[in-house]
C-alpha positions as CSV (number, residue, x, y, z in Angstrom):
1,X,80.7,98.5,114.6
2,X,83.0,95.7,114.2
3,X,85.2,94.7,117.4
4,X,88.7,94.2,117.0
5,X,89.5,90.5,116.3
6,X,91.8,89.2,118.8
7,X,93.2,85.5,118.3
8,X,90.2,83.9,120.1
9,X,87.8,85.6,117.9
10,X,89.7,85.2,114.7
11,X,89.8,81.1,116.0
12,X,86.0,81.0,117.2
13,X,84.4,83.1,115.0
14,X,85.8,84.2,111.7
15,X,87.9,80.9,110.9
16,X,84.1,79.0,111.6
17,X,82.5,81.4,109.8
18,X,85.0,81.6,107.3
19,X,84.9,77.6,106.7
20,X,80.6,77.5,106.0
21,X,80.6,80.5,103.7
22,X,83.7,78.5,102.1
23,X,81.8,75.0,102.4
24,X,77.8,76.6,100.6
25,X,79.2,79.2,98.3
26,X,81.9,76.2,96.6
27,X,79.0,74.2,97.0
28,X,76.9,76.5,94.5
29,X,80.0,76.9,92.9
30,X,80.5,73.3,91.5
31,X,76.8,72.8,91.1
32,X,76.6,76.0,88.8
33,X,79.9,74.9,86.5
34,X,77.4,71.7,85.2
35,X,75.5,74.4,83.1
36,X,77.4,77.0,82.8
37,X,81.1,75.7,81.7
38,X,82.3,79.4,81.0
39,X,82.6,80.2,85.3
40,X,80.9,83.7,85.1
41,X,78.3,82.0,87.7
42,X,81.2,81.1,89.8
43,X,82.8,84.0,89.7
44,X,79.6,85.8,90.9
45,X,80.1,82.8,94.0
46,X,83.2,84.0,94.4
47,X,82.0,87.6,94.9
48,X,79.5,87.1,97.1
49,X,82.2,84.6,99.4
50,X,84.5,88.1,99.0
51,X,81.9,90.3,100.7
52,X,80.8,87.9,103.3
53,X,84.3,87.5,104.5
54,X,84.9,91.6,104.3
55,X,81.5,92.6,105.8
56,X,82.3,89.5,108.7
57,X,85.5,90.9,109.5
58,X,84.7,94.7,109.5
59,X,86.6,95.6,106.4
60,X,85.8,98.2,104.0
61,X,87.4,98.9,100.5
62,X,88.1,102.7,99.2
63,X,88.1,102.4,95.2
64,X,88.9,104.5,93.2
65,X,89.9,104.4,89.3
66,X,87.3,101.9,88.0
67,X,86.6,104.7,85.4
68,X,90.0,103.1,83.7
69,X,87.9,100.3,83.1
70,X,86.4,99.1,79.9
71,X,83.4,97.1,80.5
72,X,83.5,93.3,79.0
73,X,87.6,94.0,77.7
74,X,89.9,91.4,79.1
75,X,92.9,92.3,81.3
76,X,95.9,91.4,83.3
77,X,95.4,93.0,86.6
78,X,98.9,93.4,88.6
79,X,98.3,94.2,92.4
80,X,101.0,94.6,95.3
81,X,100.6,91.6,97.8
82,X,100.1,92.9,101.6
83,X,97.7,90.1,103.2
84,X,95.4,86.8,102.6
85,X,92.6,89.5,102.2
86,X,94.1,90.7,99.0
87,X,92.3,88.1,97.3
88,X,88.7,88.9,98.8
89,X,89.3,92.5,98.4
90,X,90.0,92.7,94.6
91,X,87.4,90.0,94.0
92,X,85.0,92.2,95.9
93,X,86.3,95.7,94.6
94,X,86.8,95.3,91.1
95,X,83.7,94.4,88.4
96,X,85.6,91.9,86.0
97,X,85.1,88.3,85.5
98,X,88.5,87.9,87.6
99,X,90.2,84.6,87.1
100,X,93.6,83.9,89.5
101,X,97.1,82.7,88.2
102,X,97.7,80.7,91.7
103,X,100.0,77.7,92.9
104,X,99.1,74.1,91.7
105,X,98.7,73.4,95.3
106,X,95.5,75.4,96.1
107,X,93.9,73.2,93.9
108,X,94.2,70.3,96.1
109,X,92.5,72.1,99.2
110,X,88.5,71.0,99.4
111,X,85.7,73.5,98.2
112,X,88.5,76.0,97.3
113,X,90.4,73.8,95.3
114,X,87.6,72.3,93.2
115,X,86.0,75.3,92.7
116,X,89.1,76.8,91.0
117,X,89.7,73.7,88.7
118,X,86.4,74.0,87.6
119,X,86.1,77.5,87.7
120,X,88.8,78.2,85.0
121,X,91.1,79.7,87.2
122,X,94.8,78.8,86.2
123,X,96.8,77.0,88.4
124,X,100.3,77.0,88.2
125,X,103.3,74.8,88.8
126,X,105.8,77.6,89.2
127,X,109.2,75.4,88.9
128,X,107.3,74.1,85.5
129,X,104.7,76.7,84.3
130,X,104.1,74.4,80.9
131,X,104.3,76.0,77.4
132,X,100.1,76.3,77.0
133,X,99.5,78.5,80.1
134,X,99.7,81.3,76.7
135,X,97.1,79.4,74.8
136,X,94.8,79.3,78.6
137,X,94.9,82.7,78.9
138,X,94.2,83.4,74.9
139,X,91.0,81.0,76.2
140,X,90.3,83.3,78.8
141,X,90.2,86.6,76.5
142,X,87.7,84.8,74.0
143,X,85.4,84.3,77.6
144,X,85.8,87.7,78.2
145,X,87.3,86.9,81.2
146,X,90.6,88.7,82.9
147,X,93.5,87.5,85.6
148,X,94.7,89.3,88.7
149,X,98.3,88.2,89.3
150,X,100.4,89.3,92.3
151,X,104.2,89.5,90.5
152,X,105.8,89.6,93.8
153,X,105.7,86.2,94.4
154,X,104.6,86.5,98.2
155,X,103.2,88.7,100.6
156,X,105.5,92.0,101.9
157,X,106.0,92.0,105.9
158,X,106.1,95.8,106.1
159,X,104.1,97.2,103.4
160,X,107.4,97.7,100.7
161,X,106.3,96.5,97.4
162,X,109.3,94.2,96.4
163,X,110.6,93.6,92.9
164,X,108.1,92.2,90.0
165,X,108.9,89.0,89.0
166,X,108.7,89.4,84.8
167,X,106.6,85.9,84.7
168,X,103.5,86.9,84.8
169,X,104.2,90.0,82.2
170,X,105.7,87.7,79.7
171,X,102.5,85.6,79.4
172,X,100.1,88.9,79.5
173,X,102.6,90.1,76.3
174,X,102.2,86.6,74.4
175,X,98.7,86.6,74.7
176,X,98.2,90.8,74.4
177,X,96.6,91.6,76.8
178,X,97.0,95.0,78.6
179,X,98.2,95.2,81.9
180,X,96.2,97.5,84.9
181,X,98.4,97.8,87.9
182,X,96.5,97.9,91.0
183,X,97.3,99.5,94.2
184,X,97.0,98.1,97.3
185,X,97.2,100.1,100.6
186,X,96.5,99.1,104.5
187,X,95.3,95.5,103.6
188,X,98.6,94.5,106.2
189,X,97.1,96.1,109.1
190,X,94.0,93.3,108.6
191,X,95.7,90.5,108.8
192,X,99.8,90.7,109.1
193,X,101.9,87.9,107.5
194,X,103.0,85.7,110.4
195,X,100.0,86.4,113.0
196,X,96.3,85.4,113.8
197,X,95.1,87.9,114.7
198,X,92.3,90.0,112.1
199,X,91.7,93.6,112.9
200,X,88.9,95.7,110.8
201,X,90.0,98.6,109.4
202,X,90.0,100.2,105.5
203,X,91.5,99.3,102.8
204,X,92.3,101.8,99.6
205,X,92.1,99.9,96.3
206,X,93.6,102.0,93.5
207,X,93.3,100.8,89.8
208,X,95.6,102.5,87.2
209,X,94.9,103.2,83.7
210,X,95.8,100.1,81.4
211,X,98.9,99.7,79.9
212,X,99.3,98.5,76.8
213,X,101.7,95.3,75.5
214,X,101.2,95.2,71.7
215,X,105.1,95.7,70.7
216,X,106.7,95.2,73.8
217,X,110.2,93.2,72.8
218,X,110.4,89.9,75.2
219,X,113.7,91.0,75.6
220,X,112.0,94.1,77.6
221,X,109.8,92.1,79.8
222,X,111.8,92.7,82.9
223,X,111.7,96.7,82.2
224,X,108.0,96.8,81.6
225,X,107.5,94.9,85.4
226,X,109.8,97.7,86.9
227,X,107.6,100.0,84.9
228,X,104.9,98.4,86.3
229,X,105.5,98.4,89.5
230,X,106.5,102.6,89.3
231,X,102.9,102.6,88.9
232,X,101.8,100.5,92.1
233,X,104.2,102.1,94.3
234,X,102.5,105.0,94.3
235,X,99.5,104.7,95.7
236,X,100.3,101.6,97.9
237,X,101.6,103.0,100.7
């Protein structure tokens, strides 16, 4: 059993241990990318870095709903945003060559940041998304490969899933791919926005059935993000 993770342990032990699983799993990472340019090796890295930090901290993941799933079919995964460890959990929880849509600035931190440039994850100016991130993701499709997107923008404080931004929708409709909301429940209580301290605990991971875009007007992007996020709501409380 995993004690709780007050600030000295989260500063000691988890942030150390965080940094070297960080440091020889990017490592492999950017080695793997020389012969194997599509990032399916990387992505298996970036599984394995998911799990480490999970088991490390104590956290374990409830999923259900992966029945949804069609194995090797490409998808926009939309998922409320509670904590930092939304990222390890989905990567962890759900079996899909997951690719992020995440700030241009990530790309600039060590390890992390080369591993998603080379990785083929898409990073994102968000003041000036550029006119091809369509034609990246139509890239991504033909590599079999799906996004997890976080439409809120940021993290919620108390657990409320705030309003979908329609950005990500609109790019998951020009390049027609369905959408799978995911569900996110008790990933705050790990880590709250704001504080240091990591507490283990578990997590439910709910993934919805996939919604379809083919039809869906541009001009009813904003409705099918509130629809969207009906779906969320649900289970992540």
């Amino acid at each position: 059993m995993v004690p709780p993770f007050h600030w000295w342990r989260t500063v000691f032990y988890l942030i150390p241990a965080v940094a070297v699983y960080t440091i020889v799993l990017g490592t492999i990472s950017l080695l793997s990318t020389l012969i194997d340019r599509t990032g399916n090796c990387a992505h298996r890295c970036a599984r394995t870095w998911a799990r480490l930090i999970l088991a490390t901290t104590g956290v374990r993941v409830r999923v259900t709903g992966l029945e949804h799933l069609q194995p090797g079919r490409s998808y926009v995964f939309a998922a409320n945003h509670q904590s930092i460890y939304d990222i390890p959990i989905v990567f962890a929880a759900i079996p899909a060559q997951l690719r992020i849509v995440a700030k241009d600035s990530l790309g600039r931190i060590p390890f992390m940041g080369w591993h998603l440039h080379r990785a083929g994850h898409l990073l994102v100016n968000r003041r000036n998304p550029g006119a091809d991130i369509v034609e990246k993701m139509r890239r991504l499709v033909g590599e079999s490969s799906s996004l997890i997107v976080f439409p809120e923008g940021t993290r919620s404080v108390d657990g409320m899933v705030g309003r979908f931004k329609k950005g990500s929708f609109a790019v998951a409709i020009g390049a027609g791919l369905p959408v799978v909301p995911v569900s996110l429940a008790s990933s705050r209580h790990i880590m709250k926005k704001g504080r240091l301290m990591v507490c283990p605990g578990e997590v439910r991971l709910t993934v919805h059935e996939p919604i379809p875009t083919d039809g869906v007007a541009r001009a009813r992007v904003q409705a099918f993000a509130g629809r969207v996020r009906e779906i969320v709501v649900v289970d992540a409380r």
